[in-house]
C-alpha positions in Angstrom: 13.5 -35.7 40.5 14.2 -36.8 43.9 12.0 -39.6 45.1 12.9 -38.7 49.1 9.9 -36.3 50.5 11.7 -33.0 51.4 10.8 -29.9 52.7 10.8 -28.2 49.7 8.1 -30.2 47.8 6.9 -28.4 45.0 3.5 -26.9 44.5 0.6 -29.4 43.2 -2.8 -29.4 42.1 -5.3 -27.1 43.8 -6.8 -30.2 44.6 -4.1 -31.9 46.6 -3.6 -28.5 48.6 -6.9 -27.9 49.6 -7.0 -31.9 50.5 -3.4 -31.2 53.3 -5.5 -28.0 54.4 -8.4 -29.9 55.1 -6.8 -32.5 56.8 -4.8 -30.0 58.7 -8.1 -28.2 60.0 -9.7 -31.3 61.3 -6.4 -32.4 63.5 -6.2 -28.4 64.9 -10.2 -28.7 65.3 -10.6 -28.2 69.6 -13.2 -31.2 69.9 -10.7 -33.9 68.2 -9.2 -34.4 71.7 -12.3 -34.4 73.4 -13.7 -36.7 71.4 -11.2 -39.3 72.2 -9.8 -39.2 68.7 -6.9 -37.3 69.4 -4.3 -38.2 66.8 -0.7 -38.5 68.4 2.3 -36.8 67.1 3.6 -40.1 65.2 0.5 -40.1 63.3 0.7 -36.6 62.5 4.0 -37.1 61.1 3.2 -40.4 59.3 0.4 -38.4 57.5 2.7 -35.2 56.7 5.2 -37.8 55.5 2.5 -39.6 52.5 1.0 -36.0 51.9 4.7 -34.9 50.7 5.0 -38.3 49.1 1.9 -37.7 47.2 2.6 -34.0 46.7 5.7 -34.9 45.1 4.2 -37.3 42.6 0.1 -36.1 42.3 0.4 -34.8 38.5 -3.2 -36.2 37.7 -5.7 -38.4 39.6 -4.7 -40.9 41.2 -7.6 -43.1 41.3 -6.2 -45.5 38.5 -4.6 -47.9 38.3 -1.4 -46.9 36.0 -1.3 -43.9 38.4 -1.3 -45.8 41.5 1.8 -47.7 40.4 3.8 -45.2 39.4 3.5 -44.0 43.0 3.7 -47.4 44.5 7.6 -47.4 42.1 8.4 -43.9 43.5 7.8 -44.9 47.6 9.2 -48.7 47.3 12.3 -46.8 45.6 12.2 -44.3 48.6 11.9 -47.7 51.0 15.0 -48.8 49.3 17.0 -45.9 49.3 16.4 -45.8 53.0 17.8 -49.0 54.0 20.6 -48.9 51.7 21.8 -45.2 53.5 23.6 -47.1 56.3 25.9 -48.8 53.7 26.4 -46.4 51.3 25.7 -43.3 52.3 22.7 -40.7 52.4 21.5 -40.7 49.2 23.4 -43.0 47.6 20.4 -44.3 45.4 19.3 -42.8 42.4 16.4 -41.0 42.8 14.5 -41.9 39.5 11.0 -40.4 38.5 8.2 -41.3 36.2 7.3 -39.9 32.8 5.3 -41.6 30.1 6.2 -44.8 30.9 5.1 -48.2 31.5 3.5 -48.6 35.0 2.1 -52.0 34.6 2.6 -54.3 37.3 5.1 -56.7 35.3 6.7 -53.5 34.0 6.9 -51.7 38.2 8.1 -54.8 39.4 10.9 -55.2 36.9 12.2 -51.5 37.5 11.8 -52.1 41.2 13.8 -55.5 41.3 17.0 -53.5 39.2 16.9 -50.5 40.8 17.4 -52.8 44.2 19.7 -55.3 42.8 21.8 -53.1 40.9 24.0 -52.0 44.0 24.8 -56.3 44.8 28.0 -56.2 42.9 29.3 -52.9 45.5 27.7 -54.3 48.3 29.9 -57.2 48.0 33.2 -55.3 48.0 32.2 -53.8 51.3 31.5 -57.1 52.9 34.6 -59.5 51.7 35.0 -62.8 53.4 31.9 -64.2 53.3 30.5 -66.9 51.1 28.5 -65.7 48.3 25.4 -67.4 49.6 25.8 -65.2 52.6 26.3 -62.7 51.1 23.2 -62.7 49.0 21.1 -63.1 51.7 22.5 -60.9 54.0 22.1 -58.4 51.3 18.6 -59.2 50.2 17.4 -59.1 53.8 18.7 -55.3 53.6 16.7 -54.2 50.7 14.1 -56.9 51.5 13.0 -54.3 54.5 13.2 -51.4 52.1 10.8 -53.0 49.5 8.3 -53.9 52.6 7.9 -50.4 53.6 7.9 -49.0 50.1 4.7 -51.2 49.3 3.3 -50.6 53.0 3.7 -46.8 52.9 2.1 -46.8 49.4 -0.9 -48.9 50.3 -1.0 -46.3 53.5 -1.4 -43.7 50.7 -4.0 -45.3 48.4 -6.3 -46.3 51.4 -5.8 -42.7 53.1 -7.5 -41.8 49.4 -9.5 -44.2 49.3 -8.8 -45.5 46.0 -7.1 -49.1 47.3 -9.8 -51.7 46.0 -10.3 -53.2 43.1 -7.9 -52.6 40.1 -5.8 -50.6 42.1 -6.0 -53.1 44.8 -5.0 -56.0 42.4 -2.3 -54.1 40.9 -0.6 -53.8 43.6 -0.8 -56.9 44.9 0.0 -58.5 41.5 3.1 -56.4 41.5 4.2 -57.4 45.2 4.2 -60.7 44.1 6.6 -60.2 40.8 8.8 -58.3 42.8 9.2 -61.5 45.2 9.4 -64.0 42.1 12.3 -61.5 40.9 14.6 -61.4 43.3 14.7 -64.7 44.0 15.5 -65.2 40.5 18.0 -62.9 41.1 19.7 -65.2 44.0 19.3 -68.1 42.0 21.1 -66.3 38.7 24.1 -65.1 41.6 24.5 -68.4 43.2 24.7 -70.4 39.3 27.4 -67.3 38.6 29.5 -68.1 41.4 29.5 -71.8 41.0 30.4 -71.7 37.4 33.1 -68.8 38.7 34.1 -71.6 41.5 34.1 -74.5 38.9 36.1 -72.6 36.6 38.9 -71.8 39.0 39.6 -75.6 40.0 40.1 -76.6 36.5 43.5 -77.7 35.7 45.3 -75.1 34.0 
């Protein structure tokens, strides 16, 4: 299931509808610009944007924790995907969805470090020339940006709800952090490859 809101996000739980309707009302209400609350067309669209987001993953409540994460995965994945369009095309990302499986933070920050890494080994055939330390960090900073606006666009969802404190709070957090601590393991593991790969190569055949 695609991971990218779309205009054709499919139906959800009463709940969630009557939640976009209600939100809908109070932006159309005639006193919210005299009131000097007037919401501006950006913020409009930043809210449709995490209502789809939320529509497109909202199977049960979202108030815990495991739930929370598996929505956090789905918009750092969207964050990702974003970035990495420019290089390799619209939607050149897998668009991966949740079912029955482990959301813990270890667990969401291992799936997010992969699905990010995996496209290294193709991103360095469209960018020959370059050491592979550049390399690395030129393409880190790329999905660096997508993983930053994953996790911000999902905290902007969780607090919009209401639900970012506590557990949900932590978990979040705690996977942020993993997510760091993995890729730079990953740079470290491509920089040892390439020196063994270097060292190799000099040796007297």
């Amino acid at each position: 299931m695609a991971i990218t809101p779309s205009n054709n996000t499919p139906p959800v739980a009463n709940s969630t509808a009557q939640a976009k309707a209600n939100s809908n009302s109070a932006l159309n209400r005639p006193d919210a610009a005299t009131s000097g609350n007037a919401i501006s067309q950006a913020a409009k669209a930043k809210q449709a944007q995490n209502a789809a987001i939320l529509a497109a993953n909202e199977k049960v409540s979202i108030s815990s924790n495991n739930n929370s994460l598996s929505l956090l995965y789905k918009t750092a994945l969207a964050g990702i995907n974003k970035e990495l369009e420019p290089i390799f095309g619209e939607n050149a990302a897998q668009k991966i969805y949740d079912s029955g499986i482990d959301t813990s933070p270890e667990a969401t920050a291992e799936r997010i470090v992969a699905f990010a890494t995996n496209f290294y080994g193709r991103y360095k055939e469209l960018n020959p020339g370059k050491t592979e330390e550049d390399t690395l960090d030129s393409f880190l900073k790329v999905i660096g940006g997508g993983i930053e606006k994953g996790f911000a666009d999902a905290k902007d969802i969780l607090k919009g709800l209401q639900v970012y404190e506590g557990e949900v709070e932590s978990g979040v957090d705690k996977t942020y952090q993993l997510v760091m601590q993995g890729i730079a393991v990953f740079r470290e593991r491509m920089l040892e490859i390439s020196q063994i790969a270097a060292e190799g190569s000099n040796e007297p055949a």
